[in-house]
N, C-alpha and C positions, 0 to 999 in steps of 0.2 A: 378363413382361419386367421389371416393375417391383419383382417380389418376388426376382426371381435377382439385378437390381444389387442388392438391399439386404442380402441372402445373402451374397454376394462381397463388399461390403462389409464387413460383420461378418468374415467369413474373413481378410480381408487384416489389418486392425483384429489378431485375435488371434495370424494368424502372426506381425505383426510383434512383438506382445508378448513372445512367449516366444523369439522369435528373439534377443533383444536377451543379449551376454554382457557381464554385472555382472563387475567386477573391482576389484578394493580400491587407491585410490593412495595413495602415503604419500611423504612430504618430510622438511625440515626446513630452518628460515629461519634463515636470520645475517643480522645487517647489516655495515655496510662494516668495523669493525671485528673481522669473526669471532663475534660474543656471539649467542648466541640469540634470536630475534625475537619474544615472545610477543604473543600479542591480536590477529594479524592474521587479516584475511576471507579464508581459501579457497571460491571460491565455483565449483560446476559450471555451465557453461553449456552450453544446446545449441546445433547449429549447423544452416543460418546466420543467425537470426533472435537469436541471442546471449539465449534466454529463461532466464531463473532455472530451474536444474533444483533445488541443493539447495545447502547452503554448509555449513562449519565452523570454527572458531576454533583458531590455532595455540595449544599449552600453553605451560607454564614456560617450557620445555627447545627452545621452537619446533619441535615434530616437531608433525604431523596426517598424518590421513588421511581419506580422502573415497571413498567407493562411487559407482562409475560405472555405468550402463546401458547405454549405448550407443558406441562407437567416435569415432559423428561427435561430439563433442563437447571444450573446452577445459578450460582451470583457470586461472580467474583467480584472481590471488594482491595481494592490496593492505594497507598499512599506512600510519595517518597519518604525513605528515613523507616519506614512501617512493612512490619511480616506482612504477607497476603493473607487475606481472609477467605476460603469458599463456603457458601452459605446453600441450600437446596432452595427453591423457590417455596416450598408450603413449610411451617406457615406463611403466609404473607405478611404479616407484621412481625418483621424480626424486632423489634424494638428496639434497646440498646445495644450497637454493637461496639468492645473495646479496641483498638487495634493494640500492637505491642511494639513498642521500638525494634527498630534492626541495625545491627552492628555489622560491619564491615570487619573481617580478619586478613589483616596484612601480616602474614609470618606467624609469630607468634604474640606480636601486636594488635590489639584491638583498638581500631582508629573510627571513634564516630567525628565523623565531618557534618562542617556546617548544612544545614537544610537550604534550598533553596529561596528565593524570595520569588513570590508573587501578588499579582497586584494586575487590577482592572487600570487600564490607560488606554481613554479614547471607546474606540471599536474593538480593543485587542486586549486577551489574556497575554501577559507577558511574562515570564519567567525569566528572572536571572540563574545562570548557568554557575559562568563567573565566580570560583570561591567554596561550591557547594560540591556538593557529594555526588552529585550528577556530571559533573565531569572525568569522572569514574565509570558512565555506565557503557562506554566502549567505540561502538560507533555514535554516528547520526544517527541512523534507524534505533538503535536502540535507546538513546536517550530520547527523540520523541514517543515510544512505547510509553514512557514514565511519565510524561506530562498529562497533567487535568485535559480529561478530556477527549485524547489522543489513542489513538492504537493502530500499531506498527507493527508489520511483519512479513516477514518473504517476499519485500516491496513493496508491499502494498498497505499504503497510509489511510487512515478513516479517522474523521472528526466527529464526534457523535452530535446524531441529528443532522448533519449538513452531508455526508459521504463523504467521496476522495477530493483531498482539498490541492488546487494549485500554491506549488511549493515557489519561494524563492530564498536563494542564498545571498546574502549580502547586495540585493536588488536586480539580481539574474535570476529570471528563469529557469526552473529544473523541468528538464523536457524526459528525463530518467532518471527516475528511482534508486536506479542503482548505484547513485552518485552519494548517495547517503550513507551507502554503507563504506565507500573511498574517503567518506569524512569524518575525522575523529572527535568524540564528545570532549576531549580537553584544549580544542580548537575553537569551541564552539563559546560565546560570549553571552547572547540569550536567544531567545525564541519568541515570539508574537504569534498567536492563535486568533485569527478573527473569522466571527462565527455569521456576521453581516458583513460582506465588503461592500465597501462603497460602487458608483458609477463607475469607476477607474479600471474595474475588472470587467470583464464579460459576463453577460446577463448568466449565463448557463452553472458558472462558479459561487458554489455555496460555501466557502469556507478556503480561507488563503492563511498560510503558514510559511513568518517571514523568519529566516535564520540569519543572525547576524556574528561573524567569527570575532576572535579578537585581534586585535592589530599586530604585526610581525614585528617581532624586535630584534635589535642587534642586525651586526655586516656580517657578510659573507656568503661560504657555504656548509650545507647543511645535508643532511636525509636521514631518513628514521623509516625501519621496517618495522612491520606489524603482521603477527604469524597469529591464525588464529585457527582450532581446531576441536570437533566436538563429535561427541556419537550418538546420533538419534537413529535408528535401526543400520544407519551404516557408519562408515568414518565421513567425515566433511570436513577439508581444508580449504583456506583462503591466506593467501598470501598478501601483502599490500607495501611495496616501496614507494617513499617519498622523498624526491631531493628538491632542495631549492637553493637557490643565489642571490643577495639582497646586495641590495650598493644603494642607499641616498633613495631616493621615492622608485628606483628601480628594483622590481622583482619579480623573477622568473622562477617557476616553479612546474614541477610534473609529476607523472606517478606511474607505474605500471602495478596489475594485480592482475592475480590468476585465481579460479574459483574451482573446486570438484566436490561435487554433492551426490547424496542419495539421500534416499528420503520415499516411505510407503506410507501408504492410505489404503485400508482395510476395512469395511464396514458389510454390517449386516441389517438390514431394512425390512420390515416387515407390515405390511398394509392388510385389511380387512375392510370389505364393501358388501355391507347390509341392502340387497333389496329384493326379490323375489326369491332369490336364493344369497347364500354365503360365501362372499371371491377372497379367498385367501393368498396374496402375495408376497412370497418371499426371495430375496433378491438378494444374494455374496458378490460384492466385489473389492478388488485385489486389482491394488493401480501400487505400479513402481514404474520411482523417476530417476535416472542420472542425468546429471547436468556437468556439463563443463564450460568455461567462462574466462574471458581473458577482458582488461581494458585494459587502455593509455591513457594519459591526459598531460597536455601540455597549455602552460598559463604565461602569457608576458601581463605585467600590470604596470603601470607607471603614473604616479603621484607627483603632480607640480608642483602642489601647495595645498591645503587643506582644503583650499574651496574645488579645487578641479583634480579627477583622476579617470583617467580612461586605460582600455585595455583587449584584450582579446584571449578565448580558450578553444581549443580545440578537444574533442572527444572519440576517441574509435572505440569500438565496443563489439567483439565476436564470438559468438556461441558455435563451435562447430561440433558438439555435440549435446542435443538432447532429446534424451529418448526415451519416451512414455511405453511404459506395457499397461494393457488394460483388460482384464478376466469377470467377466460377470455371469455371472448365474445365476436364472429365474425360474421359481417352481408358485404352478399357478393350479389351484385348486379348489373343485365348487363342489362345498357341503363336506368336504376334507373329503372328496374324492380326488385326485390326481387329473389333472386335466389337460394343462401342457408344461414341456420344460423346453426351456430356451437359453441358448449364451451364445455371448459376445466376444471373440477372443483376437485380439489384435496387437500392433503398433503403431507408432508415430513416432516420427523423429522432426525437430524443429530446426535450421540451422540458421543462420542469420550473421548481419554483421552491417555496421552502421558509424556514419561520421555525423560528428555534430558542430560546428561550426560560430561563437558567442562573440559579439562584438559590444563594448559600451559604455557608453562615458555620463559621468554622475557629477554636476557643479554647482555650484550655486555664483549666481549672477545679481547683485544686488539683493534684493531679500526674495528674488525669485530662486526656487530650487527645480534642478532642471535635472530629469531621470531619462538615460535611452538606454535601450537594447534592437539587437539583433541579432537575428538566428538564423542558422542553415542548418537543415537535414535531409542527409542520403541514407537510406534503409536498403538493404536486400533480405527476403525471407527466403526460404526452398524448405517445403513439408509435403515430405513423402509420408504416403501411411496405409495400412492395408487392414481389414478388418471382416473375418471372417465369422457370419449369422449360420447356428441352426436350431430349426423347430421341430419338437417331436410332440406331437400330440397324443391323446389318450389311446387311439386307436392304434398306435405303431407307423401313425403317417410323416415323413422324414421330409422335412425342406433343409435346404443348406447351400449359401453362397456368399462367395469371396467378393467383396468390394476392395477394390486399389484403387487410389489416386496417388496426384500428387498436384501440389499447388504453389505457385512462383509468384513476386511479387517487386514490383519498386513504388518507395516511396520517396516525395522532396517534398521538403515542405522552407519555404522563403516566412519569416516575420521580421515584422520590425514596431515597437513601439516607445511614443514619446509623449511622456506627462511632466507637464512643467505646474508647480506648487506655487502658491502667495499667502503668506498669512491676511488672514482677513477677522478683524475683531476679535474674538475669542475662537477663532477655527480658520480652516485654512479651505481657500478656493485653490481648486487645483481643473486641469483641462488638458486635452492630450487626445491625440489617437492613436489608433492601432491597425496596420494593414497584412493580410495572411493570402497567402500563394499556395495550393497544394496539387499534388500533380499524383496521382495512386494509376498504376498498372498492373493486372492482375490477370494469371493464366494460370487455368484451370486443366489439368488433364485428366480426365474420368477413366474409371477402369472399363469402358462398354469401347471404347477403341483401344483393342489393345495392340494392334501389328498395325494398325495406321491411327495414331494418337493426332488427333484434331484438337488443339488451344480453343477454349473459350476464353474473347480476350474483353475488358471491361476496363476503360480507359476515365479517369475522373478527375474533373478540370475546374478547379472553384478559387475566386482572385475577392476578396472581402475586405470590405473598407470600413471604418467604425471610428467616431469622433464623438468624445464621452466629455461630458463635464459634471464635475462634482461638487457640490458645496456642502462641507461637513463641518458641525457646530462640536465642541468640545467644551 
């Protein structure tokens, strides 16, 4: 029994694959004036869970187009300064779409602020920040949401056509995500999108997104809180203090934030598989999340002189709760006769907690430009979870069994790299390496020992070296 639901599983899984008809959609954006609308997100969503399928960027001339899979699904159309648009995928040539200006309400003031500027330079879309309206849009995370291109959400970055791109801020590495949302968008100076990097990055990286702040002004000291709070099926608060101290190219700065969320996902799925007979599957599930989240961060920076500054950041970061519930329900039926019913009823709890470690100094020596970093990180995870299967088949026959684990983990990870830059004719020769340390221990406890629990232990040891040079014409 157990091996025919996973059969018909598989089956349904593939007829739906190749069931699905791809069709090409294509547009083209004006704004309220008639002019062509470039640089905006088309972006595919599926329905009704509104999940990122795939997105594209309007051109010059504002025409795109975008390859569809599936029927059930929309097209969302957005530009900064511009209402969102959602469009149904059929027909497929929407033809001219208008967008409409949007205005920002401050009090009882209506402030439309400048647009942003962008502009191709080099390898990189770049956007000025800087001045526009988009310093408005709250965090990090959410002002990359807004950029050509980009899409940002619950940490998780996507450049389209390349995936999740390596992040850096002001020529540091962001080894966490969630450092984006600790950074404010009227901090933030501009942004570089590059959708080819060059040799300088690792072969595996399709897309690097460079954040550059703007410079700190004025002595002294300083801090500013930022309370942020919203209700999507539950309440969610984040809290976020920043203090800093400036004196002459010295500046110290840090933050504490605290996170509490909820947040559900609900769907209902339904499969049909044509072949000697009719396999009807329908699937409810009911997933609920609370999270709880705490960070630190503390910054020394110190500026010689224009050409030399070097520095160090420290990062703690502890989740000591989150807890997933997960209820699914499956009713499996050949020729709409009742065949079996099946659920899945559990939890997981994830807890963690992690130091990160940033050292780096940025100069220029002659007309060489000379970039280092280095990183440390200590991770702990511990997830417990238990998850309880039963089968009831046509006949009244009853299977049912509890599975429990629980699984433990450290991670370190040692980097360090250094690319030193030359202009070279009209581009610049640049050469550097990169060397990574990682060290993963992981224990497993299964629920089949339960009064004498036996670790399965998986120990992983990898020391990598890599000397890249690049020559990029501009």
């Amino acid at each position: 029994m157990k091996t025919l639901r996973k059969t018909l599983l598989l089956l349904c899984s593939l007829a739906a694959s190749f069931g699905l008809s791809a069709q090409t959609v294509s547009g083209k954006l004006i704004d309220e004036n008639s002019q062509p609308l470039p640089y905006a997100n088309v972006v595919l969503l599926s329905l009704p869970d509104s999940a990122f399928v795939s997105g594209t960027i309007s051109g010059e001339d504002g025409s795109f187009t975008l390859e569809t899979t599936s029927e059930n699904q929309i097209v969302k159309i957005s530009s900064i300064g511009y209402k969102t648009v959602c469009k149904p995928v059929s027909p497929a040539d929407m033809g001219i779409v208008q967008l409409v200006s949007d205005a920002q309400m401050l009090g009882e003031v209506v402030v439309k602020a400048g647009l942003p500027k962008m502009q191709l330079k080099g390898d990189a879309m770049v956007t000025t920040v800087q001045g526009s309206i988009l310093e408005k849009a709250g965090t990090g995370e959410d002002l990359l949401d807004k950029l050509p291109g980009v899409s940002a959400d619950d940490g998780e970055v996507r450049v389209f056509g390349a995936g999740a791109p390596e992040i850096y801020i002001n020529g540091r590495k962001v080894r966490d995500n969630s450092e984006l949302n600790q950074l404010s968008s009227d901090n933030i100076k501009s942004v570089e999108v590059v959708n080819n990097p060059g040799s300088r990055y690792d072969a595996m990286v399709n897309a690097v997104i460079r954040i550059r702040t703007k410079k700190p002004q004025g002595e002294g000291f300083g801090f500013d809180n930022r309370f942020y709070t919203e209700y999507r099926y539950d309440w969610t608060v984040r809290d976020v203090l920043d203090f800093n101290y400036r004196k002459g190219g010295f500046d110290l700065s840090g933050m504490i934030s605290g996170n509490d969320r909820r947040s559900e996902n609900n769907k209902h799925i339904e499969q049909e598989t044509f072949l000697d007979r009719t396999w009807t599957q329908k699937s409810y599930l009911y997933n609920w999340k609370y999270i709880q989240n705490m960070a630190a961060m503390f910054s020394l920076n110190y500026q010689f002189n224009e050409n030399h500054s070097l520095g160090m950041r420290y990062n703690y970061g502890r989740t000591p709760e989150f807890h997933d519930d997960i209820d699914m329900q499956t009713d499996v039926a050949q020729n709409n006769i009742p065949y079996e019913k099946s659920s899945s009823v559990g939890w997981q709890n994830h807890v963690s907690s992690g130091h990160t470690l940033n050292t780096y100094y940025n100069g220029q020596v002659g007309d060489w430009h000379i970039d280092f970093n280095a990183d440390g990180i200590w991770q702990k995870n511990r997830i417990p979870q238990e998850m309880l299967e039963k089968i009831i088949s046509a006949d009244g026959e009853r299977k049912e069994q509890t599975a429990t684990s629980e699984s433990r983990d450290k991670n370190t990870l040692y980097a360090a790299k250094l690319v030193a830059e030359h202009p070279l004719w009209k581009g610049n020769f640049s050469l550097g390496g990169e060397y990574t340390y990682t060290n993963r221990l992981n224990n497993l406890y299964p629920a089949v020992w339960r009064t004498s629990i036996i670790p399965w232990v998986h120990l992983r040891f990898v020391i990598t070296s890599v000397c890249r040079s690049d020559l990029v014409w501009t």
